[in-house]
CHARMM-style PDB file with segment names, atoms N, HN, CA, C and O in Angstrom:
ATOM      1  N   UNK     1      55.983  67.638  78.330  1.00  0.00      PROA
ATOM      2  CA  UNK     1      56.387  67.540  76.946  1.00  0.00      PROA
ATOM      3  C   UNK     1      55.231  67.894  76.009  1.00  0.00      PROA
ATOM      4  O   UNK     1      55.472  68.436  74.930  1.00  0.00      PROA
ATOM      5  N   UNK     2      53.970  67.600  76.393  1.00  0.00      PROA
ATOM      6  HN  UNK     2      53.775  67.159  77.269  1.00  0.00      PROA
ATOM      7  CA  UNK     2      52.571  67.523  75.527  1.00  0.00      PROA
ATOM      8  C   UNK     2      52.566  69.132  75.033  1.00  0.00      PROA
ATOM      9  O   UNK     2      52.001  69.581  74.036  1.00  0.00      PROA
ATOM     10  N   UNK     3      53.416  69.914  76.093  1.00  0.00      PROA
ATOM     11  HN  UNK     3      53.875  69.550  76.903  1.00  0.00      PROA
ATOM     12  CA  UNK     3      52.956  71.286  75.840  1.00  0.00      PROA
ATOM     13  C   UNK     3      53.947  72.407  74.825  1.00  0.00      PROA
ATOM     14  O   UNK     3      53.730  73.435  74.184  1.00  0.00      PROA
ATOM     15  N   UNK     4      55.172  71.492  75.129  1.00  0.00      PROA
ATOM     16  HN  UNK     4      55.348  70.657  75.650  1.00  0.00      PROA
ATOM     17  CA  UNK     4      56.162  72.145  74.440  1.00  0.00      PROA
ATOM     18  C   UNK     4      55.929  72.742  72.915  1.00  0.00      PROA
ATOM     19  O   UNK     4      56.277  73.917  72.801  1.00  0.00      PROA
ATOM     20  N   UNK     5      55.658  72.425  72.313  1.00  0.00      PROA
ATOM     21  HN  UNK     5      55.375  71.471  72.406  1.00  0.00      PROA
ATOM     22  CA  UNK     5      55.398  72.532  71.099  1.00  0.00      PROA
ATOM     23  C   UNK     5      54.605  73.992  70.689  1.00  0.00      PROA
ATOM     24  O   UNK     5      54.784  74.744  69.731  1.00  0.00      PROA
ATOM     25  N   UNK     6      53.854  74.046  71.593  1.00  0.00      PROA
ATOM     26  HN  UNK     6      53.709  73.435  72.372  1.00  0.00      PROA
ATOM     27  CA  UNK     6      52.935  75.836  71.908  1.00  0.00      PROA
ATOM     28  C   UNK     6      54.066  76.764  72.171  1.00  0.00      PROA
ATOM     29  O   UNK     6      53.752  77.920  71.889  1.00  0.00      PROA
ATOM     30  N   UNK     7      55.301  76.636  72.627  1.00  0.00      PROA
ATOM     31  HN  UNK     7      55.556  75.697  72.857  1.00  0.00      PROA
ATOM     32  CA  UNK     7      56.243  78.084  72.770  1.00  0.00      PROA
ATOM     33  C   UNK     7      57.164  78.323  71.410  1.00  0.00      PROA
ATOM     34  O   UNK     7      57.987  79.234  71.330  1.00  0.00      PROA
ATOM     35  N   UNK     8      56.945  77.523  70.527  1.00  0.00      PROA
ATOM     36  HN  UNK     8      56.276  76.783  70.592  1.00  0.00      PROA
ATOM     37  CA  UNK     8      57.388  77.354  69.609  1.00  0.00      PROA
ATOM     38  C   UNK     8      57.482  77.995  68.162  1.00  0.00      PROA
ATOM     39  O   UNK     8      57.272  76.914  67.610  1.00  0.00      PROA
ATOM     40  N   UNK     9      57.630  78.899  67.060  1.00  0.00      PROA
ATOM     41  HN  UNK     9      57.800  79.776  67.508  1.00  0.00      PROA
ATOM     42  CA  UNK     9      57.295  79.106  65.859  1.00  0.00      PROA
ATOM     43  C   UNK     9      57.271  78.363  65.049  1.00  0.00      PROA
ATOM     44  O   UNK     9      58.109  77.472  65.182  1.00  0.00      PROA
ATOM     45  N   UNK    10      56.637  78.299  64.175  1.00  0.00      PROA
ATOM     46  HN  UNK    10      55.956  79.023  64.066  1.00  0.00      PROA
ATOM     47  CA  UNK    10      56.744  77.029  62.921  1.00  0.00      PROA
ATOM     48  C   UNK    10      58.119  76.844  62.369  1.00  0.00      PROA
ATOM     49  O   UNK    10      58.587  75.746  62.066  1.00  0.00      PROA
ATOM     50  N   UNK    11      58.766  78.044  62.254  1.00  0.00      PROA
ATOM     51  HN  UNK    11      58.386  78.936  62.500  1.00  0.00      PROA
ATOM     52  CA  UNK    11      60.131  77.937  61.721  1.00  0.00      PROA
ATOM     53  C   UNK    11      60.739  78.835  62.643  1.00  0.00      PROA
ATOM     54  O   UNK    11      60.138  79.815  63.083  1.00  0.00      PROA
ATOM     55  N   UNK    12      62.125  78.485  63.009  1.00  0.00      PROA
ATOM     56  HN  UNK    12      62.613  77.689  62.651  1.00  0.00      PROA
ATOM     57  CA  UNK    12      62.965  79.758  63.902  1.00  0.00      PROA
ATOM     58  C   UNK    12      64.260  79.365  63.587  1.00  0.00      PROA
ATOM     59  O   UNK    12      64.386  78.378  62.863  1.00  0.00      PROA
ATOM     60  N   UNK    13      65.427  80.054  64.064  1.00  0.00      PROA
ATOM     61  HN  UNK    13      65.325  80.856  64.652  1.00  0.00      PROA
ATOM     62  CA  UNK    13      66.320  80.134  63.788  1.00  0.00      PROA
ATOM     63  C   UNK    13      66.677  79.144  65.385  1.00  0.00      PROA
ATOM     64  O   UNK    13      66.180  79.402  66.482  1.00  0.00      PROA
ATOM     65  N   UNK    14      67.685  77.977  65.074  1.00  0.00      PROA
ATOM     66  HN  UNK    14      68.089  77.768  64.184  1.00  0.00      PROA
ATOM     67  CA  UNK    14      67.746  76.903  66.224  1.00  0.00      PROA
ATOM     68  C   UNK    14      69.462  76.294  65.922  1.00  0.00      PROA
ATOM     69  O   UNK    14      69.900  75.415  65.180  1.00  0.00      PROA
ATOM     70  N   UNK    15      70.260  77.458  67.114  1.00  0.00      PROA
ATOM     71  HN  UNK    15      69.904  78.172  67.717  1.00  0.00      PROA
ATOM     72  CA  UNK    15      71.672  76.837  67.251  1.00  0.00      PROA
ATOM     73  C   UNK    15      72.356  77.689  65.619  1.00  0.00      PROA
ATOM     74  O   UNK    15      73.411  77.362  65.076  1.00  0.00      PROA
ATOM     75  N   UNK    16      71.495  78.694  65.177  1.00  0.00      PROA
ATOM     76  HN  UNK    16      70.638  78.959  65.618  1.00  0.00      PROA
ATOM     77  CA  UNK    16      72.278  79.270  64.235  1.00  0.00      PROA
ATOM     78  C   UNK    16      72.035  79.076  62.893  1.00  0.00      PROA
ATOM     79  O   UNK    16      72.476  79.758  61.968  1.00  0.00      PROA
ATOM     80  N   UNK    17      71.036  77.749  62.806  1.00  0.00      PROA
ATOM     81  HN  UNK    17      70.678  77.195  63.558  1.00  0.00      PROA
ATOM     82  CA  UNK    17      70.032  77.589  61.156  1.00  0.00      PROA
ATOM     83  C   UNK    17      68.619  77.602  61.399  1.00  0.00      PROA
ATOM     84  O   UNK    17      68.018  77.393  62.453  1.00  0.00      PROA
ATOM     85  N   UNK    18      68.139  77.911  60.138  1.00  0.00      PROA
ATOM     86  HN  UNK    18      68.627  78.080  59.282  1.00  0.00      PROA
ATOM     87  CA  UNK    18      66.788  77.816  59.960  1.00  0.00      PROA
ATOM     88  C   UNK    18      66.616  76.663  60.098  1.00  0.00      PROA
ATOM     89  O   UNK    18      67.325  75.883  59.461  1.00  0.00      PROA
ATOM     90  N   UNK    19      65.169  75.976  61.369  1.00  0.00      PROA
ATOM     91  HN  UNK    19      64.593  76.610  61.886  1.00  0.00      PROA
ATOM     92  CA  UNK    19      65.118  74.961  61.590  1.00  0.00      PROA
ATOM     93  C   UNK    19      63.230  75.335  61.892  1.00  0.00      PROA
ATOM     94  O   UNK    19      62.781  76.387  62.348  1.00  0.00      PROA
ATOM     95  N   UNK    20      62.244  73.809  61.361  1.00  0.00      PROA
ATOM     96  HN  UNK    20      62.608  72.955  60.990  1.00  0.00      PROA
ATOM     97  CA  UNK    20      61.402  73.814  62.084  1.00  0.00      PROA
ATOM     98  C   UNK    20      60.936  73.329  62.831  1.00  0.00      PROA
ATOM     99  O   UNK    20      61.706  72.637  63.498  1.00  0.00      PROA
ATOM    100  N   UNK    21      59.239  73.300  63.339  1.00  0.00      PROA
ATOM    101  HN  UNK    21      58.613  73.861  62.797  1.00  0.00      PROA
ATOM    102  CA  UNK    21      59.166  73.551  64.929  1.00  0.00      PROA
ATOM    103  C   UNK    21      59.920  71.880  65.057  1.00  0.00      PROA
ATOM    104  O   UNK    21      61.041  71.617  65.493  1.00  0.00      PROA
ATOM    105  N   UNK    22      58.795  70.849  64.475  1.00  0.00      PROA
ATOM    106  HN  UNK    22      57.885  71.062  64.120  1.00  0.00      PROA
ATOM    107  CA  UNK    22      58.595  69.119  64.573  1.00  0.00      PROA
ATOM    108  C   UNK    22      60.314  69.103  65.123  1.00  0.00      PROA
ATOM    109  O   UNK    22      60.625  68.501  66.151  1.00  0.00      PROA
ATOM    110  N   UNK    23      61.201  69.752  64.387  1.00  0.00      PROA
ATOM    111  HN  UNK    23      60.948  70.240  63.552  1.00  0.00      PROA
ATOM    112  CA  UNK    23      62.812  68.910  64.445  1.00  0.00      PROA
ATOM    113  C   UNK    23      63.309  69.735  65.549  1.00  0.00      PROA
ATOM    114  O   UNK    23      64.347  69.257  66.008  1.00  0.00      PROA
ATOM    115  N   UNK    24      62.719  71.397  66.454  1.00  0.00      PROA
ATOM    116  HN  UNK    24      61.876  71.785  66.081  1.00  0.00      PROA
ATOM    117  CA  UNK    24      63.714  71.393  67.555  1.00  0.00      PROA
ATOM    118  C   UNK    24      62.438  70.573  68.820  1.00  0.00      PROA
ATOM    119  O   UNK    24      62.786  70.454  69.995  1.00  0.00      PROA
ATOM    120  N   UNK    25      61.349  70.197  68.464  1.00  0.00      PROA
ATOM    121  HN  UNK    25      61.066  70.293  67.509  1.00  0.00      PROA
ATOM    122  CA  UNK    25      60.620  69.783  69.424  1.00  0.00      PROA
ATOM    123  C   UNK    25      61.451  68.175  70.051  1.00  0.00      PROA
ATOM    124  O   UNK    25      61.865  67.839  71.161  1.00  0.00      PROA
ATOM    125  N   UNK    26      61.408  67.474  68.671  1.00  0.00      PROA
ATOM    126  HN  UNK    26      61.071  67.746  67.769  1.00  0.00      PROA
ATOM    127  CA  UNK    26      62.317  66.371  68.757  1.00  0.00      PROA
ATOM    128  C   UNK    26      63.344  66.475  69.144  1.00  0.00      PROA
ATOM    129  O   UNK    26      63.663  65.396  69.644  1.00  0.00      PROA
ATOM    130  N   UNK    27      64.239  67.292  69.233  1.00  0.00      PROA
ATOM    131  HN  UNK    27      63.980  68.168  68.827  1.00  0.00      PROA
ATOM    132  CA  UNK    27      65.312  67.569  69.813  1.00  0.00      PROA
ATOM    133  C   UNK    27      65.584  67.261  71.052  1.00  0.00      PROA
ATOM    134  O   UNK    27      66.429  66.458  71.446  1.00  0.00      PROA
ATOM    135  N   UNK    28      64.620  68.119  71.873  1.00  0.00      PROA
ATOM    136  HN  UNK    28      63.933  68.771  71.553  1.00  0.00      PROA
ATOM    137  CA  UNK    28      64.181  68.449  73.056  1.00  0.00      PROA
ATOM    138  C   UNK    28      63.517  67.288  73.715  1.00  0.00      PROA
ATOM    139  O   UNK    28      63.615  67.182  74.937  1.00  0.00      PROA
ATOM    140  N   UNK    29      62.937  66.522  73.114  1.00  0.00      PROA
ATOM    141  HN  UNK    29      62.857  66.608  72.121  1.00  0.00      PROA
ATOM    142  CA  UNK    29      62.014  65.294  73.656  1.00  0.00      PROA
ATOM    143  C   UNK    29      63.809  64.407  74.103  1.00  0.00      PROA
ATOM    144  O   UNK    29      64.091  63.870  75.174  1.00  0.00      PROA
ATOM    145  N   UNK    30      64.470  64.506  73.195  1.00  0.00      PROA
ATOM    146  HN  UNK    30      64.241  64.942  72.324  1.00  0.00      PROA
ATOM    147  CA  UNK    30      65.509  63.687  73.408  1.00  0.00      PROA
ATOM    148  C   UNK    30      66.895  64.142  74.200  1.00  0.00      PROA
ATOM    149  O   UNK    30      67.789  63.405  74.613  1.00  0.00      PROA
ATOM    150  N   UNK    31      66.808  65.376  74.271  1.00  0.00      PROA
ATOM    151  HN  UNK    31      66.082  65.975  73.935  1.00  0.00      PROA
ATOM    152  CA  UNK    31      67.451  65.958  75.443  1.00  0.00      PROA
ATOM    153  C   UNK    31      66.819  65.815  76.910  1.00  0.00      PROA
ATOM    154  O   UNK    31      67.647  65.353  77.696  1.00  0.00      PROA
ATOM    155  N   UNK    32      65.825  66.033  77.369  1.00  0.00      PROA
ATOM    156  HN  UNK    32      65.153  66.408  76.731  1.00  0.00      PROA
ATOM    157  CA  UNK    32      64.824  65.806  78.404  1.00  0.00      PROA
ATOM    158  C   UNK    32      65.068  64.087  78.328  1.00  0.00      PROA
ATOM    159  O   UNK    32      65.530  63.647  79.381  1.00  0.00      PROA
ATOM    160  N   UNK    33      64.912  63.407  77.621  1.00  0.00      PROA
ATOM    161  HN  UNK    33      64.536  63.764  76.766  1.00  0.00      PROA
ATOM    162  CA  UNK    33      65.558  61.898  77.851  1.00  0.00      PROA
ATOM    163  C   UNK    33      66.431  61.691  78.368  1.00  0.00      PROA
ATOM    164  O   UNK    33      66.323  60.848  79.258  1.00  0.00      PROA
ATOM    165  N   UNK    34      67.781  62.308  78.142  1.00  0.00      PROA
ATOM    166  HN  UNK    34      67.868  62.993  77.419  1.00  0.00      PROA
ATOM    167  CA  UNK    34      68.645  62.024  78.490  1.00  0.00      PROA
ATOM    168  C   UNK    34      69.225  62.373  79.908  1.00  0.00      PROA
ATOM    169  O   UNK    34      69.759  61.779  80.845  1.00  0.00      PROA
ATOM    170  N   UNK    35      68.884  63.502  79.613  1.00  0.00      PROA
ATOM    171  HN  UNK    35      68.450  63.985  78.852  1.00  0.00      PROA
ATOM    172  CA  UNK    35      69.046  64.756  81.154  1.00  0.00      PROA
ATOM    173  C   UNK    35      67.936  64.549  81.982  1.00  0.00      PROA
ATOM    174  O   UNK    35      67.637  65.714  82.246  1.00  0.00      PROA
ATOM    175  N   UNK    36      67.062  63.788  82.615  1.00  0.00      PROA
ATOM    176  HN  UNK    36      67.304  62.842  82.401  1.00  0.00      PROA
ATOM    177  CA  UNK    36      66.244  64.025  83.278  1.00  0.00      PROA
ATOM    178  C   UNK    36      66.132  65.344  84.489  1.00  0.00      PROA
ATOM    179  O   UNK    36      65.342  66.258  84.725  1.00  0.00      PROA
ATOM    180  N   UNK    37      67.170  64.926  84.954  1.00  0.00      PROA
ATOM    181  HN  UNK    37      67.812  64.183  84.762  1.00  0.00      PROA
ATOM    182  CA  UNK    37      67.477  66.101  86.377  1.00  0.00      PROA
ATOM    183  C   UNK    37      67.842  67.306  85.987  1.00  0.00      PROA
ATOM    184  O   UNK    37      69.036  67.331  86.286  1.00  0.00      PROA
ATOM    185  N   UNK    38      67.616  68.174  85.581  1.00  0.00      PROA
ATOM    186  HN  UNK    38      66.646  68.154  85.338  1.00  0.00      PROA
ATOM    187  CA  UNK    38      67.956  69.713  85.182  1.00  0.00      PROA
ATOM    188  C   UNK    38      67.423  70.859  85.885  1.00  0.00      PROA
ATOM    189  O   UNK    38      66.302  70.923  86.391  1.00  0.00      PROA
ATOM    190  N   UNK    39      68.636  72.088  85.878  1.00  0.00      PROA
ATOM    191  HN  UNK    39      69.546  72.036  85.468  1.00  0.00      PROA
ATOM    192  CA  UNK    39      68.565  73.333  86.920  1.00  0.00      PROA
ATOM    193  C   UNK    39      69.230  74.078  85.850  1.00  0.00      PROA
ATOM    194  O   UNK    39      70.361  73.924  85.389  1.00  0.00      PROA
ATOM    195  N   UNK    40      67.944  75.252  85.420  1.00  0.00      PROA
ATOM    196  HN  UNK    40      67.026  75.377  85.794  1.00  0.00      PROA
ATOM    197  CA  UNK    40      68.294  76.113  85.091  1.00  0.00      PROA
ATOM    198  C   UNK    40      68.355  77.521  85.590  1.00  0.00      PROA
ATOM    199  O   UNK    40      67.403  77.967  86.231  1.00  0.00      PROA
ATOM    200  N   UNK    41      69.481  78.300  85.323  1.00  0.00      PROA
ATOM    201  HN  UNK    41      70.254  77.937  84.802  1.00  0.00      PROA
ATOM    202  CA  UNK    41      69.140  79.679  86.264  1.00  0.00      PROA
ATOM    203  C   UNK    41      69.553  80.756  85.670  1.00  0.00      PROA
ATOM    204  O   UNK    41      70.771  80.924  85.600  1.00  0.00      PROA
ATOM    205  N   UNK    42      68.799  81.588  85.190  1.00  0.00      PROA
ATOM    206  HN  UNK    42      67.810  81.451  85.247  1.00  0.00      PROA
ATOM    207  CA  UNK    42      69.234  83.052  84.033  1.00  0.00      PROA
ATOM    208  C   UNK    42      69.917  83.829  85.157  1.00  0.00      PROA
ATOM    209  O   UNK    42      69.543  83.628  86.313  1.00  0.00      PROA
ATOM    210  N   UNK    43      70.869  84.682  84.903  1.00  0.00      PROA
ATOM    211  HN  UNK    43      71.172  84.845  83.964  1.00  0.00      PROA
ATOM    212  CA  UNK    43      71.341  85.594  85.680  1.00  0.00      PROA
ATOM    213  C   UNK    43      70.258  86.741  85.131  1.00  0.00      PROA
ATOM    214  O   UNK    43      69.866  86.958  83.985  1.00  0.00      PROA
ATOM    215  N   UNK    44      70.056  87.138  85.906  1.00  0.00      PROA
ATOM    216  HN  UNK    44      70.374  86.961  86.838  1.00  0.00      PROA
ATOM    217  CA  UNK    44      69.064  88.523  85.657  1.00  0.00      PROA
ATOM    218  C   UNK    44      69.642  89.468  84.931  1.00  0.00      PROA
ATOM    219  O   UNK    44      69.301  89.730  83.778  1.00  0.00      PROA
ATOM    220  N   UNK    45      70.475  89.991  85.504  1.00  0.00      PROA
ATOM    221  HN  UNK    45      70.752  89.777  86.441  1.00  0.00      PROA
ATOM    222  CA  UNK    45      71.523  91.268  84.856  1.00  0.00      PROA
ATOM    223  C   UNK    45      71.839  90.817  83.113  1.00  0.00      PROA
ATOM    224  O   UNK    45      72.536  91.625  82.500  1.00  0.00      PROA
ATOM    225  N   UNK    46      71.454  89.840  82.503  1.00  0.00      PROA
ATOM    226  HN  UNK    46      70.888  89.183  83.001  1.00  0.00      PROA
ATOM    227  CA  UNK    46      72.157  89.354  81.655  1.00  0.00      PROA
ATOM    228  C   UNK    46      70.782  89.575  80.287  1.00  0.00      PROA
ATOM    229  O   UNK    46      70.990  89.915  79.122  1.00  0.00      PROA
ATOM    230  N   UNK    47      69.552  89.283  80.869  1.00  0.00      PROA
ATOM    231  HN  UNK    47      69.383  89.007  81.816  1.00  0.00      PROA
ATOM    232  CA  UNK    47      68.593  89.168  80.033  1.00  0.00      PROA
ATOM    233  C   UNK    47      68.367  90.712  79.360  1.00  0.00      PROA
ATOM    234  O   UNK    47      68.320  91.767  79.993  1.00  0.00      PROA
ATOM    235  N   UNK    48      68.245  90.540  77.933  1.00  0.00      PROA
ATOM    236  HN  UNK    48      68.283  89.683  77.419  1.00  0.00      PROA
ATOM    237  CA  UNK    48      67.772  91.196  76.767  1.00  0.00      PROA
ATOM    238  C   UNK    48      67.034  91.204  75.742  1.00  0.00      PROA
ATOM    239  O   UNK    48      67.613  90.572  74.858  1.00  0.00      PROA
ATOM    240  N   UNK    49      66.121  91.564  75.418  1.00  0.00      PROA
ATOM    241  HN  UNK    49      65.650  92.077  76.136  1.00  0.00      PROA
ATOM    242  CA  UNK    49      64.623  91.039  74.487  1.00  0.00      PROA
ATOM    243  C   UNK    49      64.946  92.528  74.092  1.00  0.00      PROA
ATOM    244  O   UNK    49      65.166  93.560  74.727  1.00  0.00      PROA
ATOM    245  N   UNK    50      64.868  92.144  72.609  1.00  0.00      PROA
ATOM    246  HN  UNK    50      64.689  91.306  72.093  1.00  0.00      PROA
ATOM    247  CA  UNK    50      64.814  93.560  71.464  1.00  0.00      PROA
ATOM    248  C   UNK    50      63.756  92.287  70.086  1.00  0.00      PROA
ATOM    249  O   UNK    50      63.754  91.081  69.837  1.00  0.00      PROA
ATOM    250  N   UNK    51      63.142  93.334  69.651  1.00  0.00      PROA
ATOM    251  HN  UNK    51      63.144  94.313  69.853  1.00  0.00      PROA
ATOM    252  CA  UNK    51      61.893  93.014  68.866  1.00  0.00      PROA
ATOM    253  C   UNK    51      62.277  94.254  67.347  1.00  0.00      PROA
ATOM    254  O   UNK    51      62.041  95.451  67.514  1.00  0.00      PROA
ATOM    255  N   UNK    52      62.740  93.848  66.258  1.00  0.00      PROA
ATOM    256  HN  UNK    52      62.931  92.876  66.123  1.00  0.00      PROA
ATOM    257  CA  UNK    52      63.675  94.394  65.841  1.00  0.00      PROA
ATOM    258  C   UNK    52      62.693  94.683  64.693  1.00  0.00      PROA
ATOM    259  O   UNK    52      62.745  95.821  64.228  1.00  0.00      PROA
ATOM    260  N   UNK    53      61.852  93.866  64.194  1.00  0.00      PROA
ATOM    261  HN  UNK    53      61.810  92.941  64.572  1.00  0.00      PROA
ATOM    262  CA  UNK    53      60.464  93.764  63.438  1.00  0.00      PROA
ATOM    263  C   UNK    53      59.746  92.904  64.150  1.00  0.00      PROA
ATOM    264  O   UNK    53      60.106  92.126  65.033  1.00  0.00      PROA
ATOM    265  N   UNK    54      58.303  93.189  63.517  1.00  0.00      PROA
ATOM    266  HN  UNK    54      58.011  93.822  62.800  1.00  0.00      PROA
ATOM    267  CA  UNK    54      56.793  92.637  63.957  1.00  0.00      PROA
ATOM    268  C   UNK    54      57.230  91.166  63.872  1.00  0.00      PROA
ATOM    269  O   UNK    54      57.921  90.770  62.934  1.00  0.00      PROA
ATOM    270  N   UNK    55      56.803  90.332  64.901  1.00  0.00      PROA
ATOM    271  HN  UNK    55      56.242  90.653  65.664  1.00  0.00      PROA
ATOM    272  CA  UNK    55      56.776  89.407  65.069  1.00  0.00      PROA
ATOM    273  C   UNK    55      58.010  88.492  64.693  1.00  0.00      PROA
ATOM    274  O   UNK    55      57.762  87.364  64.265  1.00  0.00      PROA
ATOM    275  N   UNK    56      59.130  88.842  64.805  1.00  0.00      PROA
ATOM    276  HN  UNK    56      59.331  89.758  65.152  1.00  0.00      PROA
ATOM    277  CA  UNK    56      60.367  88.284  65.385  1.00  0.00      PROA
ATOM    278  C   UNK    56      61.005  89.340  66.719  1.00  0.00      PROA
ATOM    279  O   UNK    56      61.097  90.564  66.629  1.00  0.00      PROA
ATOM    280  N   UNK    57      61.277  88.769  67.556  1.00  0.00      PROA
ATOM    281  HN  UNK    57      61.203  87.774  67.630  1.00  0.00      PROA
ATOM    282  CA  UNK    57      62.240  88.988  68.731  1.00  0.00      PROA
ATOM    283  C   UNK    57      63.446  87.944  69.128  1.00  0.00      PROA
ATOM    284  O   UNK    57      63.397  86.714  69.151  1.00  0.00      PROA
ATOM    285  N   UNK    58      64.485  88.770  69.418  1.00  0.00      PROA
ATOM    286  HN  UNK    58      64.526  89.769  69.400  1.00  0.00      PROA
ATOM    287  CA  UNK    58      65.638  88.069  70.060  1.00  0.00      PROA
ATOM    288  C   UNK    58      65.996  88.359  71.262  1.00  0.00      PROA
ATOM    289  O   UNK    58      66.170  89.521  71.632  1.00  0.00      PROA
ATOM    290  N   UNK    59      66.163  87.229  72.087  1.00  0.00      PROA
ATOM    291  HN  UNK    59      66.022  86.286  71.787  1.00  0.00      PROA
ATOM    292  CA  UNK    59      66.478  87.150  73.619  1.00  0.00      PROA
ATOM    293  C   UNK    59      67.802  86.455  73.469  1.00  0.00      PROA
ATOM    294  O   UNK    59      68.243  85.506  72.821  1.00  0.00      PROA
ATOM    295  N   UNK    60      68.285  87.399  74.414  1.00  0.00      PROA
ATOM    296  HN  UNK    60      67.926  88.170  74.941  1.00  0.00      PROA
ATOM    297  CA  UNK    60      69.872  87.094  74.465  1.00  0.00      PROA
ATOM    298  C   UNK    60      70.143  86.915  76.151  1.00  0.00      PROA
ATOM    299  O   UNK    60      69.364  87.585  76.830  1.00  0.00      PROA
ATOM    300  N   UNK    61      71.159  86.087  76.928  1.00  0.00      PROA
ATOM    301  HN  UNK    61      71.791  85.542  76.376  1.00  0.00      PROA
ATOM    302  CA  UNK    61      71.428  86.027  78.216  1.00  0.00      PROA
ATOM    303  C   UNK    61      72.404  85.277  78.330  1.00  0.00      PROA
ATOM    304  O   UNK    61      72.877  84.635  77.393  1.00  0.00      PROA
ATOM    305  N   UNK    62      72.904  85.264  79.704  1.00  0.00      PROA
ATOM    306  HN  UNK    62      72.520  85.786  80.466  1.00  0.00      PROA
ATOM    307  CA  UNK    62      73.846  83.962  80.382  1.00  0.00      PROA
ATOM    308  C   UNK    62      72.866  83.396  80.901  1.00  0.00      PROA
ATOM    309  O   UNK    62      71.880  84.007  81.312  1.00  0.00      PROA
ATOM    310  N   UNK    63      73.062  81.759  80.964  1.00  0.00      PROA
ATOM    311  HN  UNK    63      73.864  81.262  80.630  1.00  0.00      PROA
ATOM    312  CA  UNK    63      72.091  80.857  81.787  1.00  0.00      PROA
ATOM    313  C   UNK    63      73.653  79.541  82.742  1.00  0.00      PROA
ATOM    314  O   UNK    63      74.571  78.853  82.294  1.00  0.00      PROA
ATOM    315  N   UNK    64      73.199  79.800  83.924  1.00  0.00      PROA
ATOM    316  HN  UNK    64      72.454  80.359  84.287  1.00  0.00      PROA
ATOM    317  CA  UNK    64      74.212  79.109  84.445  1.00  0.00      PROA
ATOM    318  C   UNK    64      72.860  77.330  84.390  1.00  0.00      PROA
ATOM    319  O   UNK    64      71.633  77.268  84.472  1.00  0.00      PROA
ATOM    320  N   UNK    65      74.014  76.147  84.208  1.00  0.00      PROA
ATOM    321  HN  UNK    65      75.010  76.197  84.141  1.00  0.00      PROA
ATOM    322  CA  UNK    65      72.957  75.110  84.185  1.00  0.00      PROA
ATOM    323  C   UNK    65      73.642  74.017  84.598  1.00  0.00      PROA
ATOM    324  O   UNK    65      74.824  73.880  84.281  1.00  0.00      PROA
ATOM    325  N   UNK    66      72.828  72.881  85.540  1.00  0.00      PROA
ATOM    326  HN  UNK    66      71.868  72.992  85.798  1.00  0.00      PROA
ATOM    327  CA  UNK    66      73.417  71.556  85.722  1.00  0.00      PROA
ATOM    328  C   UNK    66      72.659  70.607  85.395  1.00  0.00      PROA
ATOM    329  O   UNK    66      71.602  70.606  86.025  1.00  0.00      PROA
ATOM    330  N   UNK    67      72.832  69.450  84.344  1.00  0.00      PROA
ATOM    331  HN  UNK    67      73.691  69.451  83.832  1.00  0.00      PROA
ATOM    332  CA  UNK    67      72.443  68.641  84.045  1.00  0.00      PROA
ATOM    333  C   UNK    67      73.165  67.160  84.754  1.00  0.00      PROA
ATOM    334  O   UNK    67      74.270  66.914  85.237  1.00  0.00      PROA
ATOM    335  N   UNK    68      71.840  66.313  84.515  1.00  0.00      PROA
ATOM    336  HN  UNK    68      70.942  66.512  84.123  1.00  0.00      PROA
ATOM    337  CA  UNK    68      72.632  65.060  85.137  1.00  0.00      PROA
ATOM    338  C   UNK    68      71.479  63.760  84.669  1.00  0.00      PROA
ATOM    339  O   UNK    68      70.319  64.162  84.571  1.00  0.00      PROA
ATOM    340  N   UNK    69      71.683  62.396  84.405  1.00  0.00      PROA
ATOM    341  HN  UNK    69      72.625  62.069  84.485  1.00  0.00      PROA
ATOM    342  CA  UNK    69      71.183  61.544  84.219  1.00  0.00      PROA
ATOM    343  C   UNK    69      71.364  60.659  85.283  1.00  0.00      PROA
ATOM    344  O   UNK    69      72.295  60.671  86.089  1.00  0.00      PROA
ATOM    345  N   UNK    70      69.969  59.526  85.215  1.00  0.00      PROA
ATOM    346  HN  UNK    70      69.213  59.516  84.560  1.00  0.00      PROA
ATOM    347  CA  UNK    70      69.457  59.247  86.601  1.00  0.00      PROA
ATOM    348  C   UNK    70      70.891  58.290  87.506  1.00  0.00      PROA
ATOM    349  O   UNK    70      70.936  58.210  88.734  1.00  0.00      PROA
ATOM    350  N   UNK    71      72.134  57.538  86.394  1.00  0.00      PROA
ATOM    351  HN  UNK    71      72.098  57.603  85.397  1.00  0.00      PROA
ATOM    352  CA  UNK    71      72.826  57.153  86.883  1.00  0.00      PROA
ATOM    353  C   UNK    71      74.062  57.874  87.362  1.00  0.00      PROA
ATOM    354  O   UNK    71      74.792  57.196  88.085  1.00  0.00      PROA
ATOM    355  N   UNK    72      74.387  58.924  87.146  1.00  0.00      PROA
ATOM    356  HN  UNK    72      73.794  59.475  86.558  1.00  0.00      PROA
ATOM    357  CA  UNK    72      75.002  59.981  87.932  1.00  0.00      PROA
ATOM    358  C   UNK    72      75.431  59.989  89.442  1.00  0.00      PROA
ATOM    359  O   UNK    72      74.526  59.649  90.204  1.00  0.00      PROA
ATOM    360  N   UNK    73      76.226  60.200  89.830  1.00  0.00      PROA
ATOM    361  HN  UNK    73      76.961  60.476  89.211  1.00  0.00      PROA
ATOM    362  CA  UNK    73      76.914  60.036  90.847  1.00  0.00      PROA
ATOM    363  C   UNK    73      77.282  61.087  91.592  1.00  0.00      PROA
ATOM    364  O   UNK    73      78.511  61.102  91.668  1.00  0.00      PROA
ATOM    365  N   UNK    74      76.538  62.423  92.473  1.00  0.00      PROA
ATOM    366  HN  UNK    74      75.540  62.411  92.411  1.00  0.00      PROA
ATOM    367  CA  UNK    74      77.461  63.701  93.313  1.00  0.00      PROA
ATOM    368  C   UNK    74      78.176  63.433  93.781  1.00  0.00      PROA
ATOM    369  OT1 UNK    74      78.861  64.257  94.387  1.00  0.00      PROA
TER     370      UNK     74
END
């Protein structure tokens, strides 16, 4: 978590609004709470990075994912 905050921009666009870094970091601290157990997996074929101007880029993909909290049951 200590590190998260470094992949971050001060301001970015988060779920479709302008949001900054402090409120999607928090986000995330509290998602990772909840979800402890998580598997993420990009389909390859899917990933796209276009850099449209200097210093914004958008990555676009499918991510297949399973989340689960520690009382969870397979």
């Amino acid at each position: 978590m200590a590190e998260l905050p470094r992949y971050y921009a001060r301001s970015l666009n988060y779920f479709g609004k302008p949001t900054d870094k402090a409120a999607v970091v928090a986000d995330k601290q509290r998602y990772f709470e909840r979800w402890p157990t998580r598997v993420f997996t990009i389909r390859p074929d899917s990933l796209e990075v276009t850099c449209p101007q200097e210093n914004t880029c958008i990555v676009t993909g499918l991510v297949d994912w399973n989340v689960s909290d520690v009382g969870s049951v397979r």
